[in-house]
GUDOMI-891630 format. One line per 2 residues: for each residue z, x, y of C-alpha. Coordinates in Angstrom, 3 decimals. Each point is the difference from the previous one (the first is absolute). Example, Ala and Ser with C-alpha at 12.3 -4.5 7.8 and 13.67 -1.06 7.14 Angstrom:
BEGIN
7.800 12.300 -4.500 ~ -0.660 1.370 3.440 .
***
This chain:
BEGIN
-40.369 241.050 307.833 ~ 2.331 1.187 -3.104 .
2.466 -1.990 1.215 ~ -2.068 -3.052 -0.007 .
-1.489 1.143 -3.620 ~ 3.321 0.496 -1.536 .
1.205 -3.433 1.845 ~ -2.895 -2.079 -1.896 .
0.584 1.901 -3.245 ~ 3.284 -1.003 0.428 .
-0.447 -3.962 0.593 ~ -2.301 0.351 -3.246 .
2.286 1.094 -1.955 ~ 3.148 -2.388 1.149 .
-2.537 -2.734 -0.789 ~ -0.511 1.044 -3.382 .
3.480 0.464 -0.848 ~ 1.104 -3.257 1.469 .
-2.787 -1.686 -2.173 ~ 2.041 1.057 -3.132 .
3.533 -1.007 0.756 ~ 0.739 -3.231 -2.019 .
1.427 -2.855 2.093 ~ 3.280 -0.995 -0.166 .
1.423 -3.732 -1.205 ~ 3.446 -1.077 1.236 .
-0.088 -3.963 -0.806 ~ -0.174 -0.543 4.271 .
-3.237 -1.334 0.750 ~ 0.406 1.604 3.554 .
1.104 3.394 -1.084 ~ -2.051 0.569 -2.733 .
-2.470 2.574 -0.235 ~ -2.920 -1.638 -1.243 .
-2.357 -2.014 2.721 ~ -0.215 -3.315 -1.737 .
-1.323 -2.004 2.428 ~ -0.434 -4.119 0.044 .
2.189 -1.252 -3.183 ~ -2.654 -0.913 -2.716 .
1.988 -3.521 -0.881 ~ 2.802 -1.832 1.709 .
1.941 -2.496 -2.002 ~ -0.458 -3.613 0.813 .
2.758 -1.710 -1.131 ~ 3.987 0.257 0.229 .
1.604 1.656 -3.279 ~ 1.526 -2.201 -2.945 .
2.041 2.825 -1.148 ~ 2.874 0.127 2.625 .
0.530 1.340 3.788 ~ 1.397 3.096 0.041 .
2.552 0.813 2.351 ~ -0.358 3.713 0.750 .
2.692 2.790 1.249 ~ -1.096 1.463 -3.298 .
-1.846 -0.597 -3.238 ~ -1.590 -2.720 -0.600 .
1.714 -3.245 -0.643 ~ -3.405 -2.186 0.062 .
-3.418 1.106 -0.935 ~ -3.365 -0.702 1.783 .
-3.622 1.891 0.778 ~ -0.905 -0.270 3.448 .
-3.780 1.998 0.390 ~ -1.057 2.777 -2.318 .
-1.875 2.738 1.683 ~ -1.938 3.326 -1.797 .
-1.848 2.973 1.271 ~ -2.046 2.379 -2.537 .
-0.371 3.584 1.235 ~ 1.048 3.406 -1.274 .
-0.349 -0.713 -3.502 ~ 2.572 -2.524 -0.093 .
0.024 -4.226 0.477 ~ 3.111 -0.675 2.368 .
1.223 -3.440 -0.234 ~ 2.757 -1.585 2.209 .
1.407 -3.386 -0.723 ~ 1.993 -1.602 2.422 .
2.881 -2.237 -0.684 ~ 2.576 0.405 -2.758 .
1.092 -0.629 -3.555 ~ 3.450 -0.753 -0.853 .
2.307 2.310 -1.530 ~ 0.727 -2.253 -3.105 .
-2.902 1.614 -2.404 ~ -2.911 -2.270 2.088 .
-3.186 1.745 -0.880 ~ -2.836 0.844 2.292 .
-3.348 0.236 -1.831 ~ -2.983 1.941 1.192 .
-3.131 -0.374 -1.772 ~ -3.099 2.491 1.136 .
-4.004 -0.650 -0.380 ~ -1.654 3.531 0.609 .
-3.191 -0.306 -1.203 ~ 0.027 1.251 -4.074 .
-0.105 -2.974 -2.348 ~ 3.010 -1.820 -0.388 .
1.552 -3.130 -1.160 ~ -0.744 -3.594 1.663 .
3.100 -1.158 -2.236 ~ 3.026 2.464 -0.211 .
0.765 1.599 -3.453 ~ 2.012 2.647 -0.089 .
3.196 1.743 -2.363 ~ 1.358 1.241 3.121 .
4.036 -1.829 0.179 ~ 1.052 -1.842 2.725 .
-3.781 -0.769 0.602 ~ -0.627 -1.158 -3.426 .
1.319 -3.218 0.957 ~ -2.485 -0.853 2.312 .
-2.451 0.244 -2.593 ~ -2.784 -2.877 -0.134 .
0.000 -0.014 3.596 ~ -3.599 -0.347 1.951 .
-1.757 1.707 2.604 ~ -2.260 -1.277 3.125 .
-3.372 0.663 -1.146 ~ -1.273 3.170 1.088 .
3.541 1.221 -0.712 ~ 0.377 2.519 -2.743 .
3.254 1.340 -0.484 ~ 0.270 4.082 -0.565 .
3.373 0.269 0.942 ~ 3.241 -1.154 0.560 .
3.375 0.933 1.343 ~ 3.139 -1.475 -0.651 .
3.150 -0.134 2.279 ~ 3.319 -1.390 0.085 .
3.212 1.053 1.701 ~ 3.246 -0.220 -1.757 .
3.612 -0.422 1.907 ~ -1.281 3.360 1.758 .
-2.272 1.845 -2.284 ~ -3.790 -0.493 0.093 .
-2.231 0.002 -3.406 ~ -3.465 0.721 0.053 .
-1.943 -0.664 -3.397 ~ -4.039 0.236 0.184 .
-2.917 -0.774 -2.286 ~ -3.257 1.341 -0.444 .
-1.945 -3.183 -0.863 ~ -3.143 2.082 -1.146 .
1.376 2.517 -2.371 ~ 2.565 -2.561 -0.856 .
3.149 2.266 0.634 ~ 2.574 0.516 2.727 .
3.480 -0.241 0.005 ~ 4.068 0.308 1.715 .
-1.168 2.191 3.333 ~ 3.506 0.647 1.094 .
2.888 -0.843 2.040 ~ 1.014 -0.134 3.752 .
3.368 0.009 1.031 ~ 0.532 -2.349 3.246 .
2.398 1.016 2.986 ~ 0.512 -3.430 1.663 .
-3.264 -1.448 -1.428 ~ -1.663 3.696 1.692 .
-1.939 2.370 -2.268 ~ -3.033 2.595 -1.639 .
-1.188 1.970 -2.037 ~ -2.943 1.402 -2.445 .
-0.347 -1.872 -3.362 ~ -1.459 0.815 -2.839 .
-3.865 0.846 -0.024 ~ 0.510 1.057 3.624 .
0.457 -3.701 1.465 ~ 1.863 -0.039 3.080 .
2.304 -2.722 1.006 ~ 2.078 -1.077 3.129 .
2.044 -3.330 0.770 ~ 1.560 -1.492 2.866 .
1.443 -3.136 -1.930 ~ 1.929 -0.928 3.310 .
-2.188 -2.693 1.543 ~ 2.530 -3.168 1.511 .
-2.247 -2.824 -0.730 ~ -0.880 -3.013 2.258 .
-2.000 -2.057 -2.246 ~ -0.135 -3.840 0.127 .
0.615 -2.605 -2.502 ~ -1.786 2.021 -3.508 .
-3.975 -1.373 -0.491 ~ -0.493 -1.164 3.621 .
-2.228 2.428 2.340 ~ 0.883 3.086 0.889 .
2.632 0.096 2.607 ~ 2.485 2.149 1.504 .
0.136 2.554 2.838 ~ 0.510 3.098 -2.656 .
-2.517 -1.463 -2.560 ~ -3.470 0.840 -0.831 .
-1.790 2.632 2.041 ~ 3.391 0.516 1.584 .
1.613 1.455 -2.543 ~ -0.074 3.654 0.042 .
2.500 1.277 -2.791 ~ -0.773 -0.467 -4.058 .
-1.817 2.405 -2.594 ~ -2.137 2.710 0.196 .
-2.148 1.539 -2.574 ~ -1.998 3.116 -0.040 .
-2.263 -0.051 -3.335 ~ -2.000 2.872 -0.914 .
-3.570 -0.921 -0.271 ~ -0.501 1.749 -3.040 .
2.628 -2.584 -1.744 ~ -3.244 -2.358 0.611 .
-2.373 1.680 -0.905 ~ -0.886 2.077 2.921 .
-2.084 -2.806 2.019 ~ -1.944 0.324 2.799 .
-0.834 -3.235 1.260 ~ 2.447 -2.937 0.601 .
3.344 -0.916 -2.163 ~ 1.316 -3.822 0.088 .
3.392 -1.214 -0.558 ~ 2.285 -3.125 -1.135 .
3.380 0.189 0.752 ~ 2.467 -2.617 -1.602 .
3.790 -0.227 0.318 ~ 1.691 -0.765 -3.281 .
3.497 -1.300 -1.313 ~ 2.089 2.364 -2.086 .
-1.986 1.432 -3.454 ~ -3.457 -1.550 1.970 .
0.430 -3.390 -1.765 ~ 0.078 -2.487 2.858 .
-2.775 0.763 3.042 ~ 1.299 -1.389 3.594 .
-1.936 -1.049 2.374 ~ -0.884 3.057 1.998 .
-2.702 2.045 -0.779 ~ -2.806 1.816 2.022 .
-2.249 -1.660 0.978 ~ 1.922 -2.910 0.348 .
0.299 -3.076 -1.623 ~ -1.153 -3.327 1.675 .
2.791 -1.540 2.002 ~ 2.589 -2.254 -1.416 .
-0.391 1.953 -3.343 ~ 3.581 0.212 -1.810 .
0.283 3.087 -2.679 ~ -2.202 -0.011 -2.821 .
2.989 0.299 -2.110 ~ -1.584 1.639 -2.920 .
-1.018 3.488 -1.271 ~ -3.517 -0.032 0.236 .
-2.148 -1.300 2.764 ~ -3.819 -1.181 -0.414 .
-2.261 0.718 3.569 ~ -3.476 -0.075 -2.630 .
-0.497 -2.961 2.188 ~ 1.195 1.334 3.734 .
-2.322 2.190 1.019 ~ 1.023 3.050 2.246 .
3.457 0.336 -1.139 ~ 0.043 3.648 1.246 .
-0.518 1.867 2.638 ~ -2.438 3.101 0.264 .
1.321 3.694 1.176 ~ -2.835 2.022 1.920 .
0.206 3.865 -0.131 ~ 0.729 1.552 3.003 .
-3.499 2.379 0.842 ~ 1.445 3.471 -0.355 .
-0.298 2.350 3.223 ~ -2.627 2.939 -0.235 .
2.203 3.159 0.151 ~ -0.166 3.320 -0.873 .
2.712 2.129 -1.279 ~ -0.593 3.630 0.235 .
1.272 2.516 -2.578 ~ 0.993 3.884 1.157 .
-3.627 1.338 -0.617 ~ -1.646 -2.852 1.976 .
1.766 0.696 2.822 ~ -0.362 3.332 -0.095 .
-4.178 -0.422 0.181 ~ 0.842 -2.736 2.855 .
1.766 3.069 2.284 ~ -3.252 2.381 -1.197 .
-2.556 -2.188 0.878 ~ 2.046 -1.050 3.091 .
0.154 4.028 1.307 ~ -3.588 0.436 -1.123 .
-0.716 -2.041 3.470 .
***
């Protein structure tokens, strides 16, 4: 009987200390850590800013499907595909819940830009990230489209288009910028054996929730991928752009009219556990030998 008493006390307690460990983010869909799930978006059209040819970092740049998971205080993204390694900028703009802007505005540089550009309705931008990778080194800027601030997050250096670490304000990044792409001819539909929900390698994000104001319901996302200094917008965004759609070709895009350009991120219910401290366990054994 103490055997079985300590054995339960035991499985308690490894289930309450598993509950805390964060997850880990590698930029491999199939060895991450988080449990995505079914990708939120898959792109819909071939990219208009170049194949690239892998056995390294990224000579082309494309989004293939975004996924996101919210759980353990943080919003995990992962976005499949690549961006090349000529400054193209991949822009992530967050909805999670406070009151935001329909049309960006921000001080925030490289995203400044972009400014004038227009939400789906129902869209209100809280937040946005900001990421480019440079012949090897990735740059992570962010801005806080509420409190109107943000700023230069820090630098990744890149082994062969391979790498992570913790940024500023305790985002976490990883990328696998090694994707060989097999894309068609750019605007026509998706195609290609390694495209779309296929594609397993890109970026992955791990955003404290407190960044966004500590939600508790659903965040949504726009992802966008951007020429160098995010003046000329391709053609590949998430969700997708209707097929046959070259790039937009200019720094701000206007979706006031497209509605549901975004896709929602459910939180993941939490687990009921219960982590016991030294003097809980201790009345656990008493009331145990009491019987």
């Amino acid at each position: 009987m103490k055997i079985q008493n300590l054995a339960v006390i035991s499985a308690v307690l490894a289930v309450g200390v598993g509950s805390l460990q964060a997850q880990t983010i590698t930029g491999n869909l199939g060895t991450s850590g988080v449990a995505y799930g079914s990708p939120l978006a898959v792109q819909t059209i071939n990219t208009s800013f170049g194949l690239s040819s892998g056995g390294g970092d990224a000579t082309g740049s494309e989004l293939d499907a975004v996924y996101g998971s919210i759980s353990g205080g943080s919003l995990y993204l992962f976005v499949a595909g690549n961006f090349q390694n000529n400054g193209n900028h991949l822009n992530l703009f967050l909805a999670d819940g406070r009151t935001g802007q329909s049309t960006l505005s921000t001080t925030v540089s490289p995203l400044s830009a972009m400014n004038g550009s227009q939400f789906s309705s129902g869209f209100s931008a809280t937040y946005a990230l900001d990421l480019n990778d440079y012949q090897g080194t990735l740059y992570t800027s962010t801005a806080d489209l509420v409190n109107n601030n943000g700023g230069y997050q820090g630098a990744v250096t890149l082994t062969g288009g391979i790498g992570s670490g913790t940024l500023g304000d305790g985002i976490s990044v990883a990328l696998n910028n090694t994707h060989t792409s097999t894309m068609g001819a750019s605007g026509t539909a998706l195609s290609g054996a390694t495209s779309g929900a296929n594609t397993t390698t890109g970026l992955e994000l791990s955003i404290p929730l407190s960044l966004l104001g500590n939600p508790t319901g659903s965040i949504e996302l726009l992802a966008a991928l951007n020429g160098g200094g995010d003046t000329y917008l391709s053609n590949q965004l998430l969700p997708g752009l209707p097929v046959s759609s070259g790039s937009l070709g200019t720094a701000t895009f206007d979706f006031s009219s497209t509605p549901g350009e975004f896709v929602t991120i459910a939180p993941v219910p939490e687990p009921s556990t219960m982590v016991l401290g030294a003097a809980g366990m201790a009345t656990l054994l008493r009331l145990r030998r009491r019987r």
